[in-house]
C-alpha positions in Angstrom: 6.0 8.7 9.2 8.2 11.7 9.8 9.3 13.6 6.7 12.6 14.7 8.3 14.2 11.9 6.5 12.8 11.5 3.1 10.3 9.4 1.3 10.3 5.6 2.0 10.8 3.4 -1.0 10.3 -0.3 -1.8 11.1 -2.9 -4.2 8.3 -5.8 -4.7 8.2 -8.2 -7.1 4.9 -9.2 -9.7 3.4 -12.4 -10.3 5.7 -12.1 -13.1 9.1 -11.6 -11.6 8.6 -7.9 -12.9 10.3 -5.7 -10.0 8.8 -2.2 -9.9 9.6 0.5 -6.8 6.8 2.0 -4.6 7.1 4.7 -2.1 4.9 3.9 1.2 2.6 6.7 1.9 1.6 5.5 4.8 0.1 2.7 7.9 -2.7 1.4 9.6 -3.7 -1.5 11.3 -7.2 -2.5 11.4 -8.4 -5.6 13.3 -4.6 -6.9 13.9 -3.5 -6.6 10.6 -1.2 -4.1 8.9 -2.2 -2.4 5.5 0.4 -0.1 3.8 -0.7 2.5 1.2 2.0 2.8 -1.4 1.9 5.3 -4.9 4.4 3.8 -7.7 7.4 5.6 -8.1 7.6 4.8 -11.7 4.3 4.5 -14.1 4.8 1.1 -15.4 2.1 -2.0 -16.5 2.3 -4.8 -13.6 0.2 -7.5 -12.1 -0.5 -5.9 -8.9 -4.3 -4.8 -8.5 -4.4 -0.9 -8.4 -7.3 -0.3 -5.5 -7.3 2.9 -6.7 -7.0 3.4 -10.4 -7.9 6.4 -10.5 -5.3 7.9 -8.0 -2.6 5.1 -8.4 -2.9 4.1 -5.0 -1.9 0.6 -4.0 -2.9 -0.7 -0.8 -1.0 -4.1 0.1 -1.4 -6.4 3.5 1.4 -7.3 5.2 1.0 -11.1 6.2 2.8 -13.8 7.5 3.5 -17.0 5.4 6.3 -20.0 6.1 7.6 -17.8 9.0 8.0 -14.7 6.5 6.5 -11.1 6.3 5.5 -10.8 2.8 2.7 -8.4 1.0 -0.3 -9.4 -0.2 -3.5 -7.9 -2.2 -7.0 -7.3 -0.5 -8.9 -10.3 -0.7 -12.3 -8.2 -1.3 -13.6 -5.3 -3.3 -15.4 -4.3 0.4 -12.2 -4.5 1.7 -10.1 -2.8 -0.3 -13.0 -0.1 0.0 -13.1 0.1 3.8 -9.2 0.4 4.4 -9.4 3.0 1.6 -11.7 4.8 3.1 -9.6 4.6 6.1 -6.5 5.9 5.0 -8.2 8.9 3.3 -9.1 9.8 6.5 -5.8 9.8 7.7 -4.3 11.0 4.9 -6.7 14.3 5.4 -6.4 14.6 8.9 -1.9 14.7 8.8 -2.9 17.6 5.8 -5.2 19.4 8.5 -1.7 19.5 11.2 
């Protein structure tokens, strides 16, 4: 993601119709599917799972349903731990160039 052009923002939707606006941090893909780490770009209460509280990171999926790219929550705790995992890595290593 270059940084010559500014952040990247998106709008998603809750369960609840609640639109709140993320900014994408950055992109893996890890057995042939995409995951997208994203930090809120407003604090606000919403239905998505944080996978990391602590750090407000929110790591989505990107899958395909009815012909659409859509996001989607991990589906498991181990998950949701390994593509962490993973994209602290990168995050470190693009801090260390």
């Amino acid at each position: 993601m270059s940084e010559e052009f500014g952040a990247d923002f998106i709008t998603i939707s809750d369960e609840n119709g609640n639109e709140f606006e993320l900014e994408l941090v950055g992109t893996i893909e890890v057995d042939g599917i995409t995951y997208m780490a994203f930090f809120p770009a407003e604090t606000e209460d919403t239905d998505i799972d944080l996978d990391d509280e602590e750090n407000g990171m929110i790591i989505l999926k990107a899958i395909e349903e009815d012909g659409e790219e859509i996001f989607a929550t991990l589906d498991s705790d181990e998950e949701a731990e390994r593509i962490y995992d993973l994209f602290m890595e990168q995050l470190f290593q693009d801090a260390e160039e």
